[in-house]
N, C-alpha and C positions, 0 to 999 in steps of 0.2 A: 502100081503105086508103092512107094517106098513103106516098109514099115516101120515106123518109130518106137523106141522106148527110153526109156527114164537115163540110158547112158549116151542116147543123143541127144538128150535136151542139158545134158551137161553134169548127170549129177551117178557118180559111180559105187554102186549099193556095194559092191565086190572091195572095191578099194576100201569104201569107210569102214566096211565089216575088219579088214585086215587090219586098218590102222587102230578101231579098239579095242583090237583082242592086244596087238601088239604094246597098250598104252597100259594094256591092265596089270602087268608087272610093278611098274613103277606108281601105280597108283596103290597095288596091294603094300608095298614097303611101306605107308603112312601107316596104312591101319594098328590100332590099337585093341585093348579088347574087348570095348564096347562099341566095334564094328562088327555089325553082323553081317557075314555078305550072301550080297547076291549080285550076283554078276551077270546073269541074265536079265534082271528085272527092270522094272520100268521108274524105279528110284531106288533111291539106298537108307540104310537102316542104321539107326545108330541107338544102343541103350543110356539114356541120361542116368539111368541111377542101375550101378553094377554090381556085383563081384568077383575077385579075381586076386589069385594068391593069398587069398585069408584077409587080404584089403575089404574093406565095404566102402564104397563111394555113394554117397546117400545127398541128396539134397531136401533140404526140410521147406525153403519157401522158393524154387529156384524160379528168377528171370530170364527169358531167353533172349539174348544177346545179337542182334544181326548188321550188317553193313555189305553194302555192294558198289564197287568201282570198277574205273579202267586204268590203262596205263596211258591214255590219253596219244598227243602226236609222237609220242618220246617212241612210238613204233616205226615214226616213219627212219630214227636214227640207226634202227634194227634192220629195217628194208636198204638201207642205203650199204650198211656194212655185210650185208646178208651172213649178217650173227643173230642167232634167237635164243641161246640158253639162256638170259639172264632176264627178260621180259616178264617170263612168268614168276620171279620171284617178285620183280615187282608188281604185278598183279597182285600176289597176295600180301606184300608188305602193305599195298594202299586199304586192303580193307581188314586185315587182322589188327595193323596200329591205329585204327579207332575203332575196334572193336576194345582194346585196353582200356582204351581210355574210360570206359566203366568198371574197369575192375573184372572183366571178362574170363572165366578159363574159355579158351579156342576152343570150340569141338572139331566143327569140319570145314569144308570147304568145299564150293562146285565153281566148276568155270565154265565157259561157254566161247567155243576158238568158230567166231564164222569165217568163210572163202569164198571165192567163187568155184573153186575146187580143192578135193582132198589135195592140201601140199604136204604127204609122207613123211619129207623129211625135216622141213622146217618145223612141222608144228609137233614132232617127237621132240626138237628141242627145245621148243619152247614147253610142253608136257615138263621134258625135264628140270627145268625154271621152276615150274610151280611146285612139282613135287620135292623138289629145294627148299622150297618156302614155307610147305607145309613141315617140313620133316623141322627146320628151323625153328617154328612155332609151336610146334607142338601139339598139331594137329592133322586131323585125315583129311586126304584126298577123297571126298567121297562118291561125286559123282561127277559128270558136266555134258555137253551137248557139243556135237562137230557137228553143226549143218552147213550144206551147199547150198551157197545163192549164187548160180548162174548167171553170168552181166553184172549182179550186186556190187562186187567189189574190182578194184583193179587186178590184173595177172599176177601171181606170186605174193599178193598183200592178203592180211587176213585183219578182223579184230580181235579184240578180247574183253571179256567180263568176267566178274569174279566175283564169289555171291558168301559171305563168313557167318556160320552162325556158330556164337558161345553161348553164355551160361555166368549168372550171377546168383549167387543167395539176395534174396530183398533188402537185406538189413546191412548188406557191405556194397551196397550201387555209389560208384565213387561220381559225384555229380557237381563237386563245387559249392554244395548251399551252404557248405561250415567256413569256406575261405572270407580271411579277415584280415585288415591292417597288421603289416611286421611280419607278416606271412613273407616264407622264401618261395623264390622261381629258381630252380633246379634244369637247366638246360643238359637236354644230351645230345651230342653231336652228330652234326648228319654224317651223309658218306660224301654229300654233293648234290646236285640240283633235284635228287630222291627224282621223281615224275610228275612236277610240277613248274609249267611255267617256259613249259618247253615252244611255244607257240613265239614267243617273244626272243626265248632264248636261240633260237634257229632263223628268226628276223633278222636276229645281229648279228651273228655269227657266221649266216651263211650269204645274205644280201648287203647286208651293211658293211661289213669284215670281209667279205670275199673269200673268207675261208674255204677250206676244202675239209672234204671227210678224213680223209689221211694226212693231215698237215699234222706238224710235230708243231708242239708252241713249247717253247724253253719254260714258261711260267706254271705251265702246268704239268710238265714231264712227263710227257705222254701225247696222244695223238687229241684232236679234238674229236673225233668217233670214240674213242676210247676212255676218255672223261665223259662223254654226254653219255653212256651206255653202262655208266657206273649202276648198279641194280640199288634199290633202294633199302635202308637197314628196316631192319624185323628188330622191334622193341619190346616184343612180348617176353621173350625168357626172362631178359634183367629185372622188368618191370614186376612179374610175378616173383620173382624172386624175391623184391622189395615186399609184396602184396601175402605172400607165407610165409617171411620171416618175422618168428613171434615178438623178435624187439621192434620190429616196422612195419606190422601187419596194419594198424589203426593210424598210421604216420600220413601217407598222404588223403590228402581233401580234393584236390583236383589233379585232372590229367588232361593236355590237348595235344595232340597232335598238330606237326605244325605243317599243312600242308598247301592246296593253294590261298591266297591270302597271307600267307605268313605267318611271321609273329604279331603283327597290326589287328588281324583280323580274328586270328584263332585264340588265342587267352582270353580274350573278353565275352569267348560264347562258354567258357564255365566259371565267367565271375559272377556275385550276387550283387544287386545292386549297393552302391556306396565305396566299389572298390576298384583300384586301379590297378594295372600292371605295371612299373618301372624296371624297364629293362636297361642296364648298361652295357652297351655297345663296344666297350672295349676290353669285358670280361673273355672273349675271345676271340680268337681269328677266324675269320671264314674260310674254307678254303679259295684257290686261290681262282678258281674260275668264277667267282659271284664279282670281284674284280675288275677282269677280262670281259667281263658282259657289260659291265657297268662304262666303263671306258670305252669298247667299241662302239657303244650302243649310245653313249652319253647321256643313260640315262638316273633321273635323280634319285637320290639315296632316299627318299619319303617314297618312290616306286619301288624302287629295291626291294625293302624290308614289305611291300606291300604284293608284290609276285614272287616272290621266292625266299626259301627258308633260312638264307644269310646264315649256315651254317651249324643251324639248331634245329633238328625234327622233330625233335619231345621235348617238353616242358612238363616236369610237376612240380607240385606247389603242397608246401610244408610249413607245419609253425617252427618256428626259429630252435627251437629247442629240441625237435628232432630231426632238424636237417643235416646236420652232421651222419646220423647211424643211416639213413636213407642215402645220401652223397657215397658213404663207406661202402653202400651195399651196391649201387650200381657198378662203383669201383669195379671190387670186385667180381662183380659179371660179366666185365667187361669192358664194360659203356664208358666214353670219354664223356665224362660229367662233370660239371664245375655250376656253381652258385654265380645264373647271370640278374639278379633283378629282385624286389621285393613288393609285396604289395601295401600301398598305403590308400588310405582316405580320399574319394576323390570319386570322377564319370567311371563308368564301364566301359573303359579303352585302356589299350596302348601305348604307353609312352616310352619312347627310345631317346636316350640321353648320353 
């Protein structure tokens, strides 16, 4: 009789060992220096209150901060083009930009890549991806899980989860309860359909449209694999930037992220009662694939804005009188930001006008 073990039922202790030792480089590049490692161990370490360089990093009431997502079907656009470096950046764009949204410093980050088998190369670049994301954030890679599920998944596909925990003082948790009438909506601009909505958007695109993965579309300039695969933007630096600078530290009152649901859906979960969102729709341009879906797809502009981010990923909200030195500052970070909307008097909804 045959004898069996654990690399005939599908799952290769040898291979996984080489692909973590081989990931552990690029996950040491994140650390900071309240990473304490262990690289053996069976979780990882991180000091919330340090010192280092004659700095003291001290929290007096701290909050801790968490959010866990995926990159949803936007992988299967990654499987079709067999490109993965940019996946894991979205992985942790989707869960660091609502970790902001409280006022959050990022500590770390774990992910979790299942298969049906170790894929060596793919999932080094998608590793790569996330350690992008983290290094972008401003935060460690600290730990995560490659397990084998045999039969589990299709050949060569894999998923991904991605787990973010920060850190807030009690007293600066940005939450919406002071946003009030004349209050401004400060839109920052996506990069493109970020990784939402993607379920809809490969309906139309690929059944309805007939498109191909490699088709060039003149509208978009570029391929349609290569718009849908655009990695999603990381809003944490600018945002803390706004959140430590001492002229704009106390300036914003809320933060959402505009992710599935939109703008419809996502402003009105940190309005307080009494207060509306008016957003003006022709404060900017979307890009030009929100468009192109819209037309193949034929579908209505009240869906639109209610499956996807029509060109805005973050939203803060300011009184009038310091949205200027907050607009100034994302400016300067970066961020294509402009003044799309205000809040007046009214339900806790969305209005697009």
């Amino acid at each position: 009789m045959e004898s069996l073990n654990y690399k005939n039922a599908g799952v290769d202790i040898n291979k996984k060992a080489n692909f973590v030792t081989d990931i552990y480089g690029p996950m040491k590049s994140t650390y900071g220096p309240r990473v304490i490692e262990n690289p053996n161990g069976f979780a990882g370490l991180f000091s919330l209150n340090y010192q280092a360089d004659s700095a003291v990093k001290e929290y007096k009431n701290p909050v801790l901060v968490t959010s866990t997502d995926g990159v949803g079907t936007k992988l299967k656009i990654a499987f079709m083009l067999d490109k993965h470096d940019t996946v894991g950046i979205d992985l942790v764009a989707m869960c660091v930009n609502d970790a902001i949204t409280l006022g959050a410093e990022i500590l770390f980050f774990l992910d979790y890549l299942a298969s049906s088998r170790i894929l060596s190369g793919k999932l080094k670049e998608v590793v790569k991806g996330i350690t992008a994301g983290c290094h972008e954030s401003g935060c460690a890679l600290l730990g995560g899980e490659t397990p084998e599920l045999p039969g589990f998944y299709n050949d060569d596909e894999y998923d991904l989860a991605g787990f973010v925990v920060g850190v807030v003082e009690k007293d600066e948790i940005i939450n919406g309860k002071d946003i009030k009438p004349d209050d401004v909506i400060i839109g920052l601009k996506s990069s493109g359909l970020h990784s939402n909505g993607y379920s809809l958007a490969r309906k139309v695109i690929f059944e309805k449209a007939g498109l191909s993965i490699n088709q060039y579309i003149e509208e978009l300039k570029c391929t349609v694999g290569e718009e849908m695969l655009k990695p999603t933007r990381i809003y944490v630096k600018s945002i803390r930037s706004v959140l430590d600078n001492p002229t704009t530290k106390n300036s914003v009152k809320g933060i959402a992220n505009i992710t599935g649901g939109g703008l419809i859906e996502n402003i009105p979960r940190i309005l307080p009662e009494g207060c509306s969102a008016y957003i003006k729709k022709d404060a900017w341009l979307p890009q030009n694939i929100f468009p192109v879906i819209k037309r193949f797809g034929n579908i209505s502009e009240e869906e639109m804005y209610r499956v996807f981010n029509m060109g805005i990923g973050m939203t803060l909200i300011t009184s009038r009188e310091n949205a200027d030195n907050v607009l100034e500052n994302l400016i300067n970070s970066g961020e294509d930001a402009l003044i799309i909307g205000n809040i007046k008097t009214g339900e806790r909804k969305t209005v697009i006008n």
